[in-house]
TILUM-870337 format. One line per 3 residues: their letters; for each residue x, y, z of N, C-alpha, C, O, CB. Coordinates in steps of 0.001 Angstrom, whole numbers, plus 500000, padded with zeros to 6 digits. Glycine has a CB too. Example, Ala and Ser with C-alpha at 12.3 -4.5 7.8 and 13.67 -1.06 7.14 Angstrom:
<sites>
AS> 513190 494310 507800 512300 495500 507800 513200 496700 507800 514236 496681 508465 511308 495527 509046  512850 497750 507080 513670 498940 507140 512900 500030 507870 513409 501138 508039 514084 499402 505725
</sites>
This chain:
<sites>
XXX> 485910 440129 240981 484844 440489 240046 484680 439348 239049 485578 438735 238471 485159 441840 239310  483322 439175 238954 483101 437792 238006 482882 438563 236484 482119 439494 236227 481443 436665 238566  483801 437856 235594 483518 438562 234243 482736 437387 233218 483180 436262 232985 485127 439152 233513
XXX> 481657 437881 232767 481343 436655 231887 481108 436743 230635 480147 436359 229969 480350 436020 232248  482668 437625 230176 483362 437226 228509 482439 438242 227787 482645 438523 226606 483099 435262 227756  481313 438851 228568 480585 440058 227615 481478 441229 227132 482162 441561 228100 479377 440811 228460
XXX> 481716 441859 226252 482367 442921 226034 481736 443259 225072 481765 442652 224001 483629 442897 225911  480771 444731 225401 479571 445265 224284 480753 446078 223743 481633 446352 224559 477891 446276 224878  480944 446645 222043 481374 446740 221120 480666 448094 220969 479437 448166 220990 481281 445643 220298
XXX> 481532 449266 220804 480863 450204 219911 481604 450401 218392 482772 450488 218014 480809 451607 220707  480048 450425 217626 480132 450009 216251 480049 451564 215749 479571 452520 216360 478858 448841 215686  480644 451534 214482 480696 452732 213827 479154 451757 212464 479075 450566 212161 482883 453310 213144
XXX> 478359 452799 212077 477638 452313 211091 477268 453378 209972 477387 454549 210333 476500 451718 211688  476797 453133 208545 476556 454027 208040 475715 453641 206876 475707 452410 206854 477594 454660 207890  475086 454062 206011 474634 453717 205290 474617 454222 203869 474389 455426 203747 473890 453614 205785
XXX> 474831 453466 202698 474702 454491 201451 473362 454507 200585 472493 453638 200523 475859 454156 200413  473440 455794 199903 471719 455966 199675 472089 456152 197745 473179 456459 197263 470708 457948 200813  471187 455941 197211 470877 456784 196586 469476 457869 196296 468325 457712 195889 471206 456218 195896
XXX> 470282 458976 196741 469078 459790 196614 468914 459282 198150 469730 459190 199068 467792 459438 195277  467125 458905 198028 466606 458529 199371 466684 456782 199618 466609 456131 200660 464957 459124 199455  466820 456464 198554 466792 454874 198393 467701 454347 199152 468694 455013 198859 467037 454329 197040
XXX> 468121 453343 200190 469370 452863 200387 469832 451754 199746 469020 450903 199383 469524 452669 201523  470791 451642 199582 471398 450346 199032 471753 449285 199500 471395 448162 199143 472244 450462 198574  473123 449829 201065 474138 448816 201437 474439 449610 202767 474251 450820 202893 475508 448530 200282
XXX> 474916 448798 203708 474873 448813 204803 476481 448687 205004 477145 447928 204297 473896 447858 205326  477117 449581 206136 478252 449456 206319 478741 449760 207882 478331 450705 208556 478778 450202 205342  479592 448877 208263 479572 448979 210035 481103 448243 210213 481697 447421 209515 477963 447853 211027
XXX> 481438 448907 211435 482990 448835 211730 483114 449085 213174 482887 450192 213662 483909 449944 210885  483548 447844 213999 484241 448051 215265 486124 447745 215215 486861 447691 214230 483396 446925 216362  486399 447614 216452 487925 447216 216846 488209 446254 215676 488933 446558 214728 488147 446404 218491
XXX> 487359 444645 215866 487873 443859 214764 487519 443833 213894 487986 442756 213523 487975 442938 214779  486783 444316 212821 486335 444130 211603 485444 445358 210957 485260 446404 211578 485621 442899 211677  484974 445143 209795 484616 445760 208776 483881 445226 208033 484370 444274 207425 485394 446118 208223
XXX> 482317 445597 207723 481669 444984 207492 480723 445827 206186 480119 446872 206427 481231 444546 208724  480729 445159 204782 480081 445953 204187 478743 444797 203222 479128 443756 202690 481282 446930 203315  477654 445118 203181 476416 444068 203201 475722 445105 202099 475792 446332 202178 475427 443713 204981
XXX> 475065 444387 201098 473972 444870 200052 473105 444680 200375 472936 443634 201001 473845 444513 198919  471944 445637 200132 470462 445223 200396 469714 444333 199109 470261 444311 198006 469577 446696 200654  468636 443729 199314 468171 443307 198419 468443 443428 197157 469526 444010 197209 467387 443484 198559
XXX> 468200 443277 196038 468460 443716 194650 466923 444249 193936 466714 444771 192841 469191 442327 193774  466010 443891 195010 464623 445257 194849 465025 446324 195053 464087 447042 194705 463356 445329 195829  465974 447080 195464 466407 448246 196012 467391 448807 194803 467255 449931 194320 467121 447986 197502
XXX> 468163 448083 194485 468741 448858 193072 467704 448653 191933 467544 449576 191135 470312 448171 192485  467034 447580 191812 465856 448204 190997 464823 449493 190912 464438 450159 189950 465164 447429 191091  464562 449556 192214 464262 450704 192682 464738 451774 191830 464174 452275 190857 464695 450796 193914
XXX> 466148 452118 192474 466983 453204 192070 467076 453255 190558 466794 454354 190079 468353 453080 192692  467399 452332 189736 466907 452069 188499 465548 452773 187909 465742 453943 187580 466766 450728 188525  464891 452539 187812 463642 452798 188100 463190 454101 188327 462421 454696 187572 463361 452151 189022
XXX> 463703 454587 189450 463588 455979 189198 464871 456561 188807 464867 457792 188771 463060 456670 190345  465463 456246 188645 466474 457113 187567 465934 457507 186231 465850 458630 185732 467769 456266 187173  465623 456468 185811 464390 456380 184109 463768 457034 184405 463823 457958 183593 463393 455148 183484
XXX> 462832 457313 185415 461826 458337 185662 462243 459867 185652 461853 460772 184914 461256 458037 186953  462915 459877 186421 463880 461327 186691 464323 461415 185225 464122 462515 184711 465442 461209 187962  464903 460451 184427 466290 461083 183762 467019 461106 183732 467578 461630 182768 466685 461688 183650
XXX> 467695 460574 184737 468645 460915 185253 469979 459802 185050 471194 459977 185146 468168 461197 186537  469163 458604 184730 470398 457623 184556 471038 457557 183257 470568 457723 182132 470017 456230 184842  472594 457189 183782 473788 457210 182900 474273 458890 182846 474789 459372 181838 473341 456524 181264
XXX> 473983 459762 184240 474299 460736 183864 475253 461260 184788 476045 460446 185264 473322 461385 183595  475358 462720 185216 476195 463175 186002 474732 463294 187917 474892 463293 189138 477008 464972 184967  473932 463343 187268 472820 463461 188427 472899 462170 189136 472869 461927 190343 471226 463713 187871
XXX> 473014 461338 188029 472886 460043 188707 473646 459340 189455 473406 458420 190237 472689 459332 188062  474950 460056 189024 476135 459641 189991 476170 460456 190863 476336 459733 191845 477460 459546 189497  476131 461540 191254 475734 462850 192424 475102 461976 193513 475447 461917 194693 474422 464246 191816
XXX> 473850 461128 192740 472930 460798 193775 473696 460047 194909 473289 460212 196059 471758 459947 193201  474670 459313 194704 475283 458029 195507 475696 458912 196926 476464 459868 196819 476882 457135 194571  475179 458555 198144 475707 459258 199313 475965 458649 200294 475410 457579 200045 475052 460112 199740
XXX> 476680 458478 201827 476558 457989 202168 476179 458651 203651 476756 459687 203980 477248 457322 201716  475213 458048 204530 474812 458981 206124 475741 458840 206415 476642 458103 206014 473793 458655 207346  475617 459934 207594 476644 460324 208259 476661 458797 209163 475759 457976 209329 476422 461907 209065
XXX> 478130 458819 209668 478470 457962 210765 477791 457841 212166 477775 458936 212728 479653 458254 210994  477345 457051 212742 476602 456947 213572 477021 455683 214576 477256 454631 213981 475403 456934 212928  477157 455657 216199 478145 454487 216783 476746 454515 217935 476080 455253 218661 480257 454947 217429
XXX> 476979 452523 217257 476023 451940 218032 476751 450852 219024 477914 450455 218948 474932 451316 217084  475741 450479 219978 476459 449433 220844 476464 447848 220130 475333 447406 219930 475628 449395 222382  477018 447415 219935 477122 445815 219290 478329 445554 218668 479284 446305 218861 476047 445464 218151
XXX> 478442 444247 217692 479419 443961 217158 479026 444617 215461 477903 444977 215108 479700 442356 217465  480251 444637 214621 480036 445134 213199 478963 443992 212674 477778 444310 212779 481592 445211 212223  479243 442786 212158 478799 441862 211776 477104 441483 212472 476224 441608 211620 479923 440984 211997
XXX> 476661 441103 213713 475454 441447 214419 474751 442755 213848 473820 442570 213064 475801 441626 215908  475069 443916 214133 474865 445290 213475 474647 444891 212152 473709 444104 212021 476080 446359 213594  475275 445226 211082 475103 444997 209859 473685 443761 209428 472856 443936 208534 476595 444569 209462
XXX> 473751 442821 210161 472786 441563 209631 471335 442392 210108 470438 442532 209277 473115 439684 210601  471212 442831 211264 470434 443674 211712 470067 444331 211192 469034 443896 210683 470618 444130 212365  470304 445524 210852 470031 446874 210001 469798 446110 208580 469069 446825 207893 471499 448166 209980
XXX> 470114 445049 207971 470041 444533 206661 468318 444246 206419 467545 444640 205545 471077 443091 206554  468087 443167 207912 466777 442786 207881 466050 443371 208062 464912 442939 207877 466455 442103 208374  466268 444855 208583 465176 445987 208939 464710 446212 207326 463540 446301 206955 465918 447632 209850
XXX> 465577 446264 206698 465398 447127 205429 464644 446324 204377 463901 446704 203471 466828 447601 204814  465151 444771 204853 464526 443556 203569 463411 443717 204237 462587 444520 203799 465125 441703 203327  463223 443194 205100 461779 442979 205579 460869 444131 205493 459679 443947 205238 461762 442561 206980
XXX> 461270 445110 205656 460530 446414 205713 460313 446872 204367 459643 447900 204270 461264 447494 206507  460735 446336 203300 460501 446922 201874 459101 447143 201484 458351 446183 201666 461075 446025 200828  458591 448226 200978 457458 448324 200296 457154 448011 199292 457836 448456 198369 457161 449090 200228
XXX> 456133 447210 198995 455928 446434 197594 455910 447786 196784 456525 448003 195741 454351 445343 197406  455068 448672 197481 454864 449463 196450 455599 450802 196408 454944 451780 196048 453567 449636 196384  456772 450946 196706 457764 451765 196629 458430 452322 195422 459218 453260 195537 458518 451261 197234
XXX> 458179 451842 194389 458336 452676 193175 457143 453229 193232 457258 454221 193952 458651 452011 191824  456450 453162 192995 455170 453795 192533 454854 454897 193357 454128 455790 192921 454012 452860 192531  455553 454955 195079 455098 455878 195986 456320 457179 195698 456235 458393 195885 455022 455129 197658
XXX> 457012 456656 195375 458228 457218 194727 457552 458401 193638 457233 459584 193757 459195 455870 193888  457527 457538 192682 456598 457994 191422 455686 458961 191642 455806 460031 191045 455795 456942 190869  454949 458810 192263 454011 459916 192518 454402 460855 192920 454222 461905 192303 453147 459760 193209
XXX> 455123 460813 194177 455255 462011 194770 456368 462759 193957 456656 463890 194348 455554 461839 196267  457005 462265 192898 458038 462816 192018 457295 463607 191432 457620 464781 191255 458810 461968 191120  455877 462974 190924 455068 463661 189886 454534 464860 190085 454581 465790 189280 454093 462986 189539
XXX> 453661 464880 191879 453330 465535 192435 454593 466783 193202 454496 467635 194086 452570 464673 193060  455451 466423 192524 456712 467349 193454 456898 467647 194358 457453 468702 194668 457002 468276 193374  456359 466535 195309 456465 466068 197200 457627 465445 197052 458069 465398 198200 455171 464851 198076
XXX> 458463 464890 196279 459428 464275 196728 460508 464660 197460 460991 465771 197242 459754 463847 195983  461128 463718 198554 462470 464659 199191 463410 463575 198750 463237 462396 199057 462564 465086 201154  464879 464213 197677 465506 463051 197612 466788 463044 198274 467883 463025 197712 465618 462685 196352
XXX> 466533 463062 199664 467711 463199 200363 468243 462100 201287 467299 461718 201980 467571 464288 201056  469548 461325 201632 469348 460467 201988 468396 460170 203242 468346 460990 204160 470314 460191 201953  467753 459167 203270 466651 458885 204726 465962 459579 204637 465577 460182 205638 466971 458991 206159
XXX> 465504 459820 203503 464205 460383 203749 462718 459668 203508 461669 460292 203350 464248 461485 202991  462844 458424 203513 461958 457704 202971 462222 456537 204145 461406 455619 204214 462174 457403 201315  463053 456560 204820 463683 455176 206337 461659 455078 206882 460946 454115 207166 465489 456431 208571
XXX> 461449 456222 206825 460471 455901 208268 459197 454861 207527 458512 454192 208300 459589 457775 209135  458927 454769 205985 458370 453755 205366 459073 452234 205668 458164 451414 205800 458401 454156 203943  459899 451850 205759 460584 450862 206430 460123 450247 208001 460434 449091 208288 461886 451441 206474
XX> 459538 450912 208754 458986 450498 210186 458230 449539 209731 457430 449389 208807 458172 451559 211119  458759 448786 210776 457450 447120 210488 456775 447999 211905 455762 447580 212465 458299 444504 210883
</sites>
C-alpha cells in the first residue's frame, strides 16, 4: 500500500460568544491546541452593545461570555482555527452594531450564542 504521509486529523473546535457576538476561536487535535482572537471590531462590538443593553461592568455582562458546544471537524487544529478566523474577519458586517441595535430596540433580538453566524456568509 502506497502511503503519501496524508493523515486527515479530527479536530475538536469551538467557539466563544458573547451573547451572539463571537470573539475567539478555539480548536484541538492529537498535537496541539489552538486558541485565536477575532478581530478587535468584534469586542468593540460587544462593547457597544453592552452600553446599549446596560449591561457592562455588570453581572449580565459577564453571564454573557459562552462558549458553543464542541464540534469535531476533519483537519488539523491550527489550519481549522486560521480558517474559521477568516470566515469571521472577512465576513464582518460593517454594519453590525447598528443591526444589533435595532433589533434590540425593536425586541427581535436573539442573544444566544450563533445566532447572528448566518450574517457572516460571504
Amino acid at each position: 500500500m502506497l502511503s503519501l504521509g496524508l493523515i486527515i486529523m479530527n479536530t475538536k473546535i469551538r467557539i466563544l460568544y458573547w451573547k451572539e457576538i463571537p470573539i475567539q476561536i478555539q480548536t484541538q487535535d492529537k498535537s496541539e491546541k489552538i486558541s485565536i482572537l477575532l478581530n478587535p471590531c468584534f469586542q468593540e462590538a460587544v462593547d457597544s452593545i453592552a452600553m446599549l443593553e446596560g449591561s457592562y461592568g455588570t453581572d449580565d455582562y459577564l453571564d454573557g461570555w459562552q462558549w458553543s458546544e464542541e464540534v469535531q471537524v476533519e483537519g488539523h487544529a491550527k489550519g481549522t482555527a486560521k480558517k474559521t478566523q477568516e470566515y469571521y474577519n472577512n465576513g464582518f458586517p460593517t454594519d453590525l452594531v447598528s443591526r444589533l441595535r435595532d433589533l434590540h430596540r425593536e425586541e427581535k433580538r436573539d442573544p444566544s450564542p450563533g445566532a447572528i453566524d448566518h450574517w457572516f456568509e460571504s
